[in-house]
N, C-alpha and C positions, 0 to 999 in steps of 0.2 A: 454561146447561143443566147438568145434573146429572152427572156424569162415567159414571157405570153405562149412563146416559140416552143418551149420545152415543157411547160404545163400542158400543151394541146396536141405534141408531139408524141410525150413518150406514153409507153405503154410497157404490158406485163410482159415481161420474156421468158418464157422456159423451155429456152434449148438452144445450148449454148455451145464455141466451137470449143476446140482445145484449148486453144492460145490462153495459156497465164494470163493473171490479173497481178502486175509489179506491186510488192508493200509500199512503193512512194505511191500509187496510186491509191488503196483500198485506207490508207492514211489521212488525204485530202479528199475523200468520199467521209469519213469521221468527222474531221477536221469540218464540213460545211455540214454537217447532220450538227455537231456541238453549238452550232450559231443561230440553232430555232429558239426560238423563242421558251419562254417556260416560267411556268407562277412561280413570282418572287426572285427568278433568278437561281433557282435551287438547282438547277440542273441534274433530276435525277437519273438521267443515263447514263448504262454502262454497256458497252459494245463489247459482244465476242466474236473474234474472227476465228474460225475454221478452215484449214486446209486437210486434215487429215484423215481419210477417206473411209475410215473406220467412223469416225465420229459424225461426218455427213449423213453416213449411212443409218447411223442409230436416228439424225435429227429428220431423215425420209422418212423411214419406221416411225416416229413417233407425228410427223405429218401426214399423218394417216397415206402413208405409201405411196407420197408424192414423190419420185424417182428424178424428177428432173433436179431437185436440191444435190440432192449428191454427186453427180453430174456438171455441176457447175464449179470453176477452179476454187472458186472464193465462195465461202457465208460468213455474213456479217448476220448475230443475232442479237438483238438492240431488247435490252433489259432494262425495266425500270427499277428504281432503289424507294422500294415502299417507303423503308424508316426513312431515309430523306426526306420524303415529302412529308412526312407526318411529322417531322420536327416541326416543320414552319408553319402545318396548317390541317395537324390530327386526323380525327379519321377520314375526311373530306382530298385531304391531301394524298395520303394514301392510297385510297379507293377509286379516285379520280384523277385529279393533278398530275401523278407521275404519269399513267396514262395518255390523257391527254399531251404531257410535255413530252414523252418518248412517241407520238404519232407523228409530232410535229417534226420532231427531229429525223423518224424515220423517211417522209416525205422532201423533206432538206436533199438527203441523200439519195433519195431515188431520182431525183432528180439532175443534181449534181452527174450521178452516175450516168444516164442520159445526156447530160450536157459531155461528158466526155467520150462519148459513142458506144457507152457501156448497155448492156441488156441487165436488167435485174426483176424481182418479182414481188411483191409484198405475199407473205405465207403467214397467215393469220389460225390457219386450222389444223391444229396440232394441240396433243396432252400435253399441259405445262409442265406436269410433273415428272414424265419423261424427258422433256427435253432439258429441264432443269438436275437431271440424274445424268444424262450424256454430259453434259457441260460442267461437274460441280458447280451448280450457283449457289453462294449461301443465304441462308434464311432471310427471309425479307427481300430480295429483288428477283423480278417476276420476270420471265420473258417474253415478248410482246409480241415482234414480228423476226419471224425467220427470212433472209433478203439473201437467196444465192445471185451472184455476180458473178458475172462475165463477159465475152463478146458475144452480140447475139448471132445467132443459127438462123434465125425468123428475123420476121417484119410482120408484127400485127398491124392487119386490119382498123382505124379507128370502130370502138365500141358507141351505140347510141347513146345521146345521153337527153336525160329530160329537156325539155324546154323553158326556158325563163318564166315564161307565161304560168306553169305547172309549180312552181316552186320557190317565188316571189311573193311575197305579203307585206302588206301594208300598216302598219300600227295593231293588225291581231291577222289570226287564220279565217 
């Protein structure tokens, strides 16, 4: 798929069929999430995959009781590594940097996942500290976006989106 093609194409999925998501696939859904970009080159992502329907379940519950996460064969939940970034670039790197370099990566992916006729979701609204209790994470690396994948069930609609005119500036606001 054409990259223009699949930035304008895809969209949120949440509702997905049965059919498996193969670990060759949810590997090279990784695998192009690891080639975003990121300060310094620090690559502070760390992905966890979930198949196990216990643990979906706790990462629903803690997504404030977004149901269609558990529902989906696969979640990929893409974590950043605070201490990483703060090695290269203190508390700026931490607070920000990993952040920003796991957005970037999570969008990689979502896309990738779309390129391959996959549905996924970016889940942003969720207790970190539950979901970081469902998944053992340790200290220091946060979890960012929770992405259940699968085949989609739906076909959204395109959502509106501003206009150039609205959102383009010139040397100031």
């Amino acid at each position: 798929m054409e990259v223009f093609e699949a930035i304008k194409t895809r969209r949120s999925v949440r509702a997905f069929t049965k059919q498996d998501v193969p670990n060759e696939v949810v590997l090279k859904l990784i695998d192009a999430a690891r080639w975003a970009p990121s300060a310094g080159n620090i690559q502070p992502w760390e992905f966890v995959i979930v198949r196990n329907p216990d643990v979906k379940r706790k990462l629903a519950a803690a997504a404030l009781h977004q149901t269609f996460i558990e529902e989906a064969p696969v979640v990929v939940v893409v974590c950043a590594d605070q201490f990483r970034s703060e090695r290269g670039y203190g508390s700026r790197g931490a607070g920000l940097y990993c952040l920003q370099d796991t957005a970037a990566a999570t969008q990689n992916l979502l896309l990738a996942a779309h390129a391959l006729g996959l549905g996924a979701c970016w889940v942003g609204a969720f207790y970190e500290r539950e979901v970081s209790e469902a998944l053992k994470v340790p200290k220091g690396v946060r979890p960012v976006a929770i992405l259940p994948i699968g085949h989609p069930a739906e076909s959204p609609s395109p959502r509106p989106r501003r206009p150039l005119s609205e959102i383009v500036h010139y040397d100031r606001f």
